[in-house]
MARBA-625348 format. One line per field, with one value per atom (N, C-alpha, C): residue in one letter; atom name; z, y, x. Coordinates in Angstrom, 2 decimals. Atoms other than C-alpha are relative to their C-alpha. Example, Ala and Ser with C-alpha at 12.3 -4.5 7.8 and 13.67 -1.06 7.14 Angstrom:
BEGIN
residu = c(A A A S S S)
atome = c(N CA C N CA C)
pz = c(0.00 7.80 0.00 -0.06 7.14 0.73)
py = c(-1.19 -4.50 1.20 -1.19 -1.06 1.09)
px = c(0.89 12.30 0.90 -0.82 13.67 -0.77)
//
This chain:
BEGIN
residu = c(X X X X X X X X X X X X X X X X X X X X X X X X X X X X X X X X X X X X X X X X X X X X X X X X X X X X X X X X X X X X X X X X X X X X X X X X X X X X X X X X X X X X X X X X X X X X X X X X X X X X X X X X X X X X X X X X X X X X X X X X X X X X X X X X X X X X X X X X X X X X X X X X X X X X X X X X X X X X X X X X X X X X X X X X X X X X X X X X X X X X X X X X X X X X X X X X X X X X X X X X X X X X X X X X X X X X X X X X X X X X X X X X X X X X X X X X X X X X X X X X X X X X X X X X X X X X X X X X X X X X X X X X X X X X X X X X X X X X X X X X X X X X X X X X X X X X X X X X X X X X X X X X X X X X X X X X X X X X X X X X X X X X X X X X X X X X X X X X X X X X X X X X X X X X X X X X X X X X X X X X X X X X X X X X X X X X X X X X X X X X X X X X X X X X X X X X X X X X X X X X X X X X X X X X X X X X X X X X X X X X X X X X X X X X X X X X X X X X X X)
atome = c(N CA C N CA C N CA C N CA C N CA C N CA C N CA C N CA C N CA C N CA C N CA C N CA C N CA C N CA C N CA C N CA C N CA C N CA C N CA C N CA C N CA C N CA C N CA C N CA C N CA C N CA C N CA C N CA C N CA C N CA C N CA C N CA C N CA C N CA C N CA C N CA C N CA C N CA C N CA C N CA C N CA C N CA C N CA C N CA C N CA C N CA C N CA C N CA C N CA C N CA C N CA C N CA C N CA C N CA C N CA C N CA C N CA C N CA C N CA C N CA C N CA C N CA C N CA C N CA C N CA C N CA C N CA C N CA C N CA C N CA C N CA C N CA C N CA C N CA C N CA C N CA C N CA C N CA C N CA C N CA C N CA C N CA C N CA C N CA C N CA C N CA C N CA C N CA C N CA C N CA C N CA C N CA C N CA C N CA C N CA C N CA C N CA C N CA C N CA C N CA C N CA C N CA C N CA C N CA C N CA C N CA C N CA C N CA C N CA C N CA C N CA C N CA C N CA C N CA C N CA C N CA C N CA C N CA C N CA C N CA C N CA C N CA C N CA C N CA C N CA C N CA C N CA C N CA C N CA C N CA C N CA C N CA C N CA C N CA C N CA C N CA C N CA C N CA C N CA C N CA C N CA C N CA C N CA C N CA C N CA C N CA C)
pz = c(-0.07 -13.37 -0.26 -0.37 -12.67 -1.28 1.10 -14.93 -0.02 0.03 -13.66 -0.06 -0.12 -13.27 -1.54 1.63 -17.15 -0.34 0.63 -17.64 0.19 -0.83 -15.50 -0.83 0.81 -17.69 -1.16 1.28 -20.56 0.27 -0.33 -19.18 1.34 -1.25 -15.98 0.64 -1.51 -13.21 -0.17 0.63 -15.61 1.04 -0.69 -13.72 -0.61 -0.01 -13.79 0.51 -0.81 -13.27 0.51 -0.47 -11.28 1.06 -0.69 -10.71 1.19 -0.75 -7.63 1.23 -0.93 -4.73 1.35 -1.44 -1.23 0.39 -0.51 0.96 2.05 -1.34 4.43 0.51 -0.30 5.77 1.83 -1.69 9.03 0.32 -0.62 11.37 0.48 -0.45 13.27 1.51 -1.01 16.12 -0.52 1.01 13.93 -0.08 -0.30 14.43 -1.96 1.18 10.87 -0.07 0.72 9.42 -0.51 0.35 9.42 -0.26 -0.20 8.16 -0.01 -0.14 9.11 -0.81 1.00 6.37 0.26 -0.54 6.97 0.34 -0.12 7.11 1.35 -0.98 10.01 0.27 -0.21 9.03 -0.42 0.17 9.13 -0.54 0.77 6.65 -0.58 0.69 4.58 -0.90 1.25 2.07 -0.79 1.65 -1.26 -0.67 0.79 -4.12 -1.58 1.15 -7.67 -1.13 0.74 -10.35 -1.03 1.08 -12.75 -1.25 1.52 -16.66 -0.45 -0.58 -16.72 0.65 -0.92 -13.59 0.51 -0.48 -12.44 1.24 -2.24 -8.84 0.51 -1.08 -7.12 0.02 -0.09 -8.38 0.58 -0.60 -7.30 1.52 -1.43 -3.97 0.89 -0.49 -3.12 0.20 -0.06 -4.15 1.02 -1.22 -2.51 1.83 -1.58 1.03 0.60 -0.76 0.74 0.10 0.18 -0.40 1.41 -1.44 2.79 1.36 -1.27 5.41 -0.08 0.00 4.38 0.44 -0.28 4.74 -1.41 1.28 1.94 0.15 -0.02 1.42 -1.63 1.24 -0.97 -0.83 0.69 -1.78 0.41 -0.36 -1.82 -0.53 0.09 -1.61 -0.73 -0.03 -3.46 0.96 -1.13 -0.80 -0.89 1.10 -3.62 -0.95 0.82 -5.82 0.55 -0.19 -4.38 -1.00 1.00 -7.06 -0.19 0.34 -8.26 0.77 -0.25 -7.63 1.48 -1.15 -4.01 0.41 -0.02 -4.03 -0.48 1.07 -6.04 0.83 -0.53 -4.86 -0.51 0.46 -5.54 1.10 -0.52 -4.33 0.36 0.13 -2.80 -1.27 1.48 -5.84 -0.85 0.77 -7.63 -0.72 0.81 -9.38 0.22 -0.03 -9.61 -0.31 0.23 -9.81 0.29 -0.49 -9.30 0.19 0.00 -7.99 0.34 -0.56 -7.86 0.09 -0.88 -5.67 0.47 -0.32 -5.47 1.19 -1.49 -2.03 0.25 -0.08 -1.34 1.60 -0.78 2.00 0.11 -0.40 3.23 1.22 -1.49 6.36 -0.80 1.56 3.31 0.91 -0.65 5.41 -0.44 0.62 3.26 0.33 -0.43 4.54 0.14 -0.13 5.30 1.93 -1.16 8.07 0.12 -0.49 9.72 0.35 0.03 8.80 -0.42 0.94 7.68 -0.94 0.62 4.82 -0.35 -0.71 6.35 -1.42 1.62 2.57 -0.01 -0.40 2.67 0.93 -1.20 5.90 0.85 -0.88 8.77 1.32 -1.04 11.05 -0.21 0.49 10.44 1.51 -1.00 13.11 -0.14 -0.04 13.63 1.25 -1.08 15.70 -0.40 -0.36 17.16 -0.47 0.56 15.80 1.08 -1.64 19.61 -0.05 -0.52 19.36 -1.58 1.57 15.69 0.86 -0.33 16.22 -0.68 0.05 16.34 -1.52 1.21 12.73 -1.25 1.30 10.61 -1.18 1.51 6.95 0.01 -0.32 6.89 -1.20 1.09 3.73 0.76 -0.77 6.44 0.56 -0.64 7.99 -1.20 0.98 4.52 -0.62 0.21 3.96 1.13 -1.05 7.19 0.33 0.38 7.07 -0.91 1.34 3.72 0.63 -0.42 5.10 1.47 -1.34 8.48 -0.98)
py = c(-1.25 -13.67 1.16 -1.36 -10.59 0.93 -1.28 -7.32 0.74 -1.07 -5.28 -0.84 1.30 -8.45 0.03 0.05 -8.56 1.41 -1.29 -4.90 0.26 -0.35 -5.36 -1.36 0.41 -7.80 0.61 -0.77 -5.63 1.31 -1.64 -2.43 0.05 -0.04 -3.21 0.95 -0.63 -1.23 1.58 -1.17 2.10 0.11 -0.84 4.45 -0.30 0.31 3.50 0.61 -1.55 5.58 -1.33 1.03 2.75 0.49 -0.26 2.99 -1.03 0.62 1.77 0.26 -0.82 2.07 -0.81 0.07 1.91 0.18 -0.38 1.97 -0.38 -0.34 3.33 -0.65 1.38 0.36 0.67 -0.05 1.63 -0.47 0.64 -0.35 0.62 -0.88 0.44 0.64 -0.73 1.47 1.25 -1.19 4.32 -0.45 -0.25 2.73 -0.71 0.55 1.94 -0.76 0.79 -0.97 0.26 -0.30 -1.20 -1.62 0.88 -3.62 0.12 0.14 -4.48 -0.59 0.69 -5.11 -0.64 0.74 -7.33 0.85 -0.42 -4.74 0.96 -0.84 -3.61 1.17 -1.27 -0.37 -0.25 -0.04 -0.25 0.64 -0.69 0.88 -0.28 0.79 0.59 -1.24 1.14 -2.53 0.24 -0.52 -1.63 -0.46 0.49 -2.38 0.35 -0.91 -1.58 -0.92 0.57 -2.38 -0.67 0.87 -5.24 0.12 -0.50 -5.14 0.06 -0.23 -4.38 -0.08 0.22 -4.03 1.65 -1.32 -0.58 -0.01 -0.35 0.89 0.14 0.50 0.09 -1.27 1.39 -3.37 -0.54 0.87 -3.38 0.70 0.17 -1.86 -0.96 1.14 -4.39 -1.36 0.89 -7.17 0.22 0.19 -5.79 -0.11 0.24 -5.51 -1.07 1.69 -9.20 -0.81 1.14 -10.83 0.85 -0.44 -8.89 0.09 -0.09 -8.65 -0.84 1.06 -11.34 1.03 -0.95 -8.42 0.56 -0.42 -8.10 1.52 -1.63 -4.08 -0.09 0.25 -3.33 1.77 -1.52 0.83 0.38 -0.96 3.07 0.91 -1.71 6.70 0.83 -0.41 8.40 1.34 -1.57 10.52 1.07 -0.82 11.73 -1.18 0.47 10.99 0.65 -0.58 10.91 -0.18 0.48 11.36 1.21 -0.64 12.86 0.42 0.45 13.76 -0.93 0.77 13.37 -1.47 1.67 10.06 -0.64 0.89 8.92 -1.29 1.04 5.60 -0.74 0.62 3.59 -1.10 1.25 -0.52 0.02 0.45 -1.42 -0.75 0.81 -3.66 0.75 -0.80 -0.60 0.14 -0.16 -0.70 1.12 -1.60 3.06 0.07 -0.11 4.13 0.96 -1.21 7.11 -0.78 0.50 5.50 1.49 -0.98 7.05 -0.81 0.91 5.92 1.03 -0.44 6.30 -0.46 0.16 6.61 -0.14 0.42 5.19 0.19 0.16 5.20 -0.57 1.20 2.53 -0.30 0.17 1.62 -0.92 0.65 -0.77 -1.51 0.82 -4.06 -1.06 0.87 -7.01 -1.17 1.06 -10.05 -0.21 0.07 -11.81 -0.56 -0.14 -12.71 0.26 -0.49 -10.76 -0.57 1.03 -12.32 0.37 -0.62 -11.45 -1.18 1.01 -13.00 -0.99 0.58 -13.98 0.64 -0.13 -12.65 1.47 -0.94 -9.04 0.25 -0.50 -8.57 -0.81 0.78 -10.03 0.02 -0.54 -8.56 0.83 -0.35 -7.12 0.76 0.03 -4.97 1.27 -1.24 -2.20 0.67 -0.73 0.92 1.68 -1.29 4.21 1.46 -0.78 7.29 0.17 -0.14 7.73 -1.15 1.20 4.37 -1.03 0.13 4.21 -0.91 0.32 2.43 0.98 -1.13 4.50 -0.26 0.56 2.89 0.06 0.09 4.26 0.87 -0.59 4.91 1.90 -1.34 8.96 0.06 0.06 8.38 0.16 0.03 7.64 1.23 -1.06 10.77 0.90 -0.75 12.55 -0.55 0.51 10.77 0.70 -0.06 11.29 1.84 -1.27 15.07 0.51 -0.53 15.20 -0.25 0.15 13.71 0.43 -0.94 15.91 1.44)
px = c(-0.73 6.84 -0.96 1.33 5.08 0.53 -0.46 5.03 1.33 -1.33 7.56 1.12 -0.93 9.71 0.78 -0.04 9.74 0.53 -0.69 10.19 1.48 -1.05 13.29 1.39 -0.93 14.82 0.31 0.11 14.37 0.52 -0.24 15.40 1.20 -1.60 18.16 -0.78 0.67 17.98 -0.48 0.27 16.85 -1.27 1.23 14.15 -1.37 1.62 10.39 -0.79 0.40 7.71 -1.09 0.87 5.37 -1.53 1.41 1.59 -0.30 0.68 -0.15 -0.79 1.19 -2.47 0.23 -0.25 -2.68 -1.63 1.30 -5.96 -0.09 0.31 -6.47 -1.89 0.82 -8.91 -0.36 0.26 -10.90 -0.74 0.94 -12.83 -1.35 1.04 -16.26 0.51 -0.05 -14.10 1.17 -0.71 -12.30 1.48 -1.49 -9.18 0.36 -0.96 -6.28 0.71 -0.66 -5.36 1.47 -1.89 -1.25 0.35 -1.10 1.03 1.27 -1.73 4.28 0.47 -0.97 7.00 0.67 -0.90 9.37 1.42 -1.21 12.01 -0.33 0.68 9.98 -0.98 0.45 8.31 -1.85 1.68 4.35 -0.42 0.40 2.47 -1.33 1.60 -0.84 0.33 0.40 -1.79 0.13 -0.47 -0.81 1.06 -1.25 1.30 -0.10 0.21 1.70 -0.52 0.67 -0.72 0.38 -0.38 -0.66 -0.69 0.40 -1.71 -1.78 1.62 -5.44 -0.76 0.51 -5.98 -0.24 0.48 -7.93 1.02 -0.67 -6.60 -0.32 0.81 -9.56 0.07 -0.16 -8.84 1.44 -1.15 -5.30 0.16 0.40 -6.41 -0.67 0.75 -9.12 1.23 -0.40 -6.89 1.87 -1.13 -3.46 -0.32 0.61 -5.34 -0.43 0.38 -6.79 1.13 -1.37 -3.30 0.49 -0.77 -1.50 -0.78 0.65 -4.06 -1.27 1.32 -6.71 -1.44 0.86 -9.35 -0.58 0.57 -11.58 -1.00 0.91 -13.15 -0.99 0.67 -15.71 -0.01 -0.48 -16.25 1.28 -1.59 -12.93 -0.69 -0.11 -12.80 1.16 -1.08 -10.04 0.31 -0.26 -7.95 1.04 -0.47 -5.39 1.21 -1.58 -2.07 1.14 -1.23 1.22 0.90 -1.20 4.28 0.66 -0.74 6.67 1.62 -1.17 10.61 0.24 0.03 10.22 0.06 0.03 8.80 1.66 -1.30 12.14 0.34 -0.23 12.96 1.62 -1.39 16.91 -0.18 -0.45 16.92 1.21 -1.56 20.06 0.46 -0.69 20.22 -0.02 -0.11 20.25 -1.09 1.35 16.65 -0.53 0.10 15.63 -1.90 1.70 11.49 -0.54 0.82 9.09 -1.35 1.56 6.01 -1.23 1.77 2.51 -0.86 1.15 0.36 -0.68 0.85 -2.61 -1.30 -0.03 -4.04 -2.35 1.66 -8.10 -0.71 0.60 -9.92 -1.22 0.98 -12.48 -0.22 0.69 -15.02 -0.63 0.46 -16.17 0.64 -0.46 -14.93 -1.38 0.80 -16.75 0.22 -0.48 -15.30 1.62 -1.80 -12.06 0.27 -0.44 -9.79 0.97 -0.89 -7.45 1.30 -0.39 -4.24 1.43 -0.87 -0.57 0.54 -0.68 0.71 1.25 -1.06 3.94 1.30 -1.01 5.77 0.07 -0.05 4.88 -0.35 0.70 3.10 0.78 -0.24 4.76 -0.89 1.23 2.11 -1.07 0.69 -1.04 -0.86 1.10 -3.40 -0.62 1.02 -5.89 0.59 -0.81 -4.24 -0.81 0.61 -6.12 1.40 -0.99 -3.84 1.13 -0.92 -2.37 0.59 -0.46 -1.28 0.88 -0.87 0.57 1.10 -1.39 3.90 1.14 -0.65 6.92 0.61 -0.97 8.72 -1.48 1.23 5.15 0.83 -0.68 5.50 -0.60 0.27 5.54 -1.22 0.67 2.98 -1.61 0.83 0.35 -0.73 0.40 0.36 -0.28 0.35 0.09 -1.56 0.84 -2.91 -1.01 0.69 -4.37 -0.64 0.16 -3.81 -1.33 0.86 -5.60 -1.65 1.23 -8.65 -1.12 0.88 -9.33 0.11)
//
């Protein structure tokens, strides 16, 4: 049982303010690393950090568990949080995440792979060629860095 798993027996479906990171993964032909969720919507590799784990460490490691693609430097591009973000589960579990957002051409090993649990699909896509169901988080990212 994971961290927040635990906090969530201890606390019900009360508001959490949840750290974690994301990392915009580009190839040598400039194109971005997307995965598909299972609920369909494509988005970056990321997820929220576990108990002494930096957020270059839970970038590296959320990008290899979902896309079998190991990176080695990250860039920070910024911090997203606050009300906006607000998040409510249908099962009612409530959260403010901040995530914090990395960029990488850093491509150290690995194979290109989805993990069939969070990723149901995994691929590299030129900006013209996004799929129409992308996470709007993407483009706030993308912004920041032209």
């Amino acid at each position: 049982m994971g961290y927040i798993e635990q906090l969530r027996k201890l606390i019900g479906n009360q508001p959490l303010i949840l750290p974690g990171a994301v990392a915009l993964v580009i190839n040598d032909k400039n194109q971005y690393l997307l995965q598909q969720r299972p609920e369909g919507i494509w988005s970056l590799p990321g997820g929220v950090m576990e108990l002494g784990e930096s957020a270059e460490e839970t970038a590296r490691r959320e990008v290899y568990e979902e896309t079998g693609i190991k990176v080695g430097a990250l860039e920070l591009v910024d911090v997203f949080s606050g009300k906006k973000y607000f998040v409510k589960l249908a099962n009612g579990d409530e959260f403010y995440p901040v995530t914090i957002a990395y960029v990488t051409k850093d491509i150290i090993g690995g194979k290109l792979q989805a993990d069939g649990v969070e990723s149901i699909d995994v691929k590299f896509f030129s900006t013209n060629e996004f799929p129409e169901r992308t996470s709007p988080l993407i483009k706030k990212i993308l912004m920041k860095l032209s």
